[in-house]
C-alpha positions as CSV (number, residue, x, y, z in Angstrom):
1,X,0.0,0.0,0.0
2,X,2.8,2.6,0.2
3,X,4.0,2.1,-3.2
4,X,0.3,2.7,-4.2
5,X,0.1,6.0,-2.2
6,X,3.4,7.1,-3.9
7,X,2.2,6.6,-6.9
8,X,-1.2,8.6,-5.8
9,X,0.7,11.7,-4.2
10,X,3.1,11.7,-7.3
11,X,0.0,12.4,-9.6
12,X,-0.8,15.6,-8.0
13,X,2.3,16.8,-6.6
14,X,4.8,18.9,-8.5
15,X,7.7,17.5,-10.3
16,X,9.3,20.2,-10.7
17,X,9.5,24.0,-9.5
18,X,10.3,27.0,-11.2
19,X,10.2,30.2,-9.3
20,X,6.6,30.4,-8.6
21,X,5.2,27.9,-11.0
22,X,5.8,24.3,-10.6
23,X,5.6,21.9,-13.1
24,X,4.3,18.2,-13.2
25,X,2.4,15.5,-15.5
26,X,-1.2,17.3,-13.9
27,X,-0.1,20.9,-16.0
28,X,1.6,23.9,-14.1
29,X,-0.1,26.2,-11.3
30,X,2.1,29.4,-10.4
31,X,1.5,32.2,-8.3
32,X,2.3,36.2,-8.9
33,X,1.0,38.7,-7.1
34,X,-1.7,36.9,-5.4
35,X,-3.5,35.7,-8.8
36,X,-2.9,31.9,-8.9
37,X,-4.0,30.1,-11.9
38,X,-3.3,26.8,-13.1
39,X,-2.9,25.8,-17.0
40,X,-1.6,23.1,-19.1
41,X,1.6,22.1,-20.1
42,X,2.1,23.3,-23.8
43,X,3.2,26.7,-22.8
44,X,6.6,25.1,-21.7
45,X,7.1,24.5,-25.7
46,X,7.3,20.8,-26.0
47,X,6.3,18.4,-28.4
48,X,2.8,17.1,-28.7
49,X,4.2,13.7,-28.1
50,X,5.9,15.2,-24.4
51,X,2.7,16.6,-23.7
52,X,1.2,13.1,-24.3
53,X,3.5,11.4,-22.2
54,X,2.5,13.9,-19.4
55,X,-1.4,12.5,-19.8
56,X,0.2,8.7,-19.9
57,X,2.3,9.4,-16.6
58,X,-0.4,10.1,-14.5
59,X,-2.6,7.5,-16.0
60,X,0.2,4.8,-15.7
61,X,0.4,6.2,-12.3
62,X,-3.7,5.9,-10.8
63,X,-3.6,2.4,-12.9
64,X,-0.7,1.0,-11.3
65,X,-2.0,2.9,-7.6
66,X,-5.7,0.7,-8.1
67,X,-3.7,-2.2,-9.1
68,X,-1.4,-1.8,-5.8
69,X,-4.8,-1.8,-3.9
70,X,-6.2,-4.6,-5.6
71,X,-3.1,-6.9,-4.8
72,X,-3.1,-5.9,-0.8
73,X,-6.9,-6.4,-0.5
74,X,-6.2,-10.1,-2.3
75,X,-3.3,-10.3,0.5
76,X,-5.9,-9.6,3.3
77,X,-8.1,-11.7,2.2
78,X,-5.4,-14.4,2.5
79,X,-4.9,-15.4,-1.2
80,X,-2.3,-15.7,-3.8
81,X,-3.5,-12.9,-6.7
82,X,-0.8,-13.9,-9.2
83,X,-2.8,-12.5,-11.9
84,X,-2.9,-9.0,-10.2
85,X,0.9,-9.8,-9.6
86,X,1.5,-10.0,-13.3
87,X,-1.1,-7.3,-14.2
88,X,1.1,-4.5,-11.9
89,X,4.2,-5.7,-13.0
90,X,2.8,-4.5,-16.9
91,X,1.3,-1.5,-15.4
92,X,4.3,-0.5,-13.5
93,X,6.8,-1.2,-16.8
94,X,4.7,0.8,-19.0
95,X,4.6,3.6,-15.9
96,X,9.1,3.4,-16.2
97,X,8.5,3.5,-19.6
98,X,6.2,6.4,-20.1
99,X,7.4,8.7,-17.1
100,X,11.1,7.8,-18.3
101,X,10.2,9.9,-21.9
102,X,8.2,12.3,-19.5
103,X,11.4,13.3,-17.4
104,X,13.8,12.7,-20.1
105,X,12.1,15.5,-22.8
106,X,11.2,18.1,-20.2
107,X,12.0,21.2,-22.4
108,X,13.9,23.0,-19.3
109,X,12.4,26.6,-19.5
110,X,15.6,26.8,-17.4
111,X,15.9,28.1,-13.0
112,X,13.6,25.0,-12.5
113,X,14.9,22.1,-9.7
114,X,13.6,18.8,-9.4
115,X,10.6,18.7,-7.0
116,X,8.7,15.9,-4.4
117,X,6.3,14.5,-7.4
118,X,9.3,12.1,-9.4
119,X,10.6,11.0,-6.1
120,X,7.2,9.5,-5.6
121,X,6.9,8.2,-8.9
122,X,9.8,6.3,-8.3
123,X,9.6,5.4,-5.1
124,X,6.0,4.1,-5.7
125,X,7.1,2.1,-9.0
126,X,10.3,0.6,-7.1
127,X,8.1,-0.8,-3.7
128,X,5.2,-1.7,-6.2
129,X,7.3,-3.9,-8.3
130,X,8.7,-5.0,-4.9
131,X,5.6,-6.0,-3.8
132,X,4.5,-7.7,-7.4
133,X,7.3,-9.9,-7.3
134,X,7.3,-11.1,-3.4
135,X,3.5,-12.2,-4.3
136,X,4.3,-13.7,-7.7
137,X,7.1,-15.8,-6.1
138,X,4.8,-16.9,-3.6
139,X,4.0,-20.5,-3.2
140,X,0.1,-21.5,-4.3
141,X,-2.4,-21.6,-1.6
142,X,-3.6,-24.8,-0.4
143,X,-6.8,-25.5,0.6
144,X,-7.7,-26.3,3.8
145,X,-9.6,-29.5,4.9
């Protein structure tokens, strides 16, 4: 569960912060003079398939988040969900895979630092796939009689 609330905070937190503004897969929100205003991301100039990625970050983020939940409440319930195991370890490649392009083409508008958001991301995609692979190696459930 704290991979999936990683994932969850790193949707709506800021992954990075410029001055005022910061900057993250949910659009930019920034500050001056007491007029705050949120907007979307194409006004940091990058390419419509960077702007995409932004969308598919924080989808591959809530996805992989609801499949985290999935996979504890299957735990509590005292079974062996390797099928939810397998499903979050698709959900949490695609998530490297998509919030890898995300990071790697930020178009810098430059005085901008790193932020809480991608610290989450990862941290939330490294103790999910933790988590996916402990209950896929698990031996099956036997039943009792």
């Amino acid at each position: 569960l704290v991979g999936a609330a990683a994932l969850a905070l790193s949707s709506i937190e800021a992954w990075w912060l410029a001055g005022e503004a910061t900057i993250g897969p949910f659009g930019t929100h920034h500050c001056f003079g007491g007029d705050c205003q949120s907007s979307g991301l194409s006004l940091l100039g990058g390419t419509d398939i960077w702007l995409r990625s932004a969308v598919a970050t924080r989808a591959a983020a809530i996805i992989a988040c609801a499949l985290l939940v999935l996979l504890a409440g299957a735990l509590a319930a005292k079974r062996v969900p390797r099928l939810v195991a397998r499903t979050t370890m698709v959900a949490l490649s695609a998530a490297i895979v998509v919030g890898g392009y995300f990071v790697g083409k930020y178009p810098s508008p430059g005085g901008d630092h790193m932020a809480i958001g991608a610290a989450f991301y990862g941290a939330g995609i490294l103790l999910g796939a933790i988590a996916a692979i402990l209950v896929y190696r698990m031996p099956a459930a036997t039943a009792d009689r």
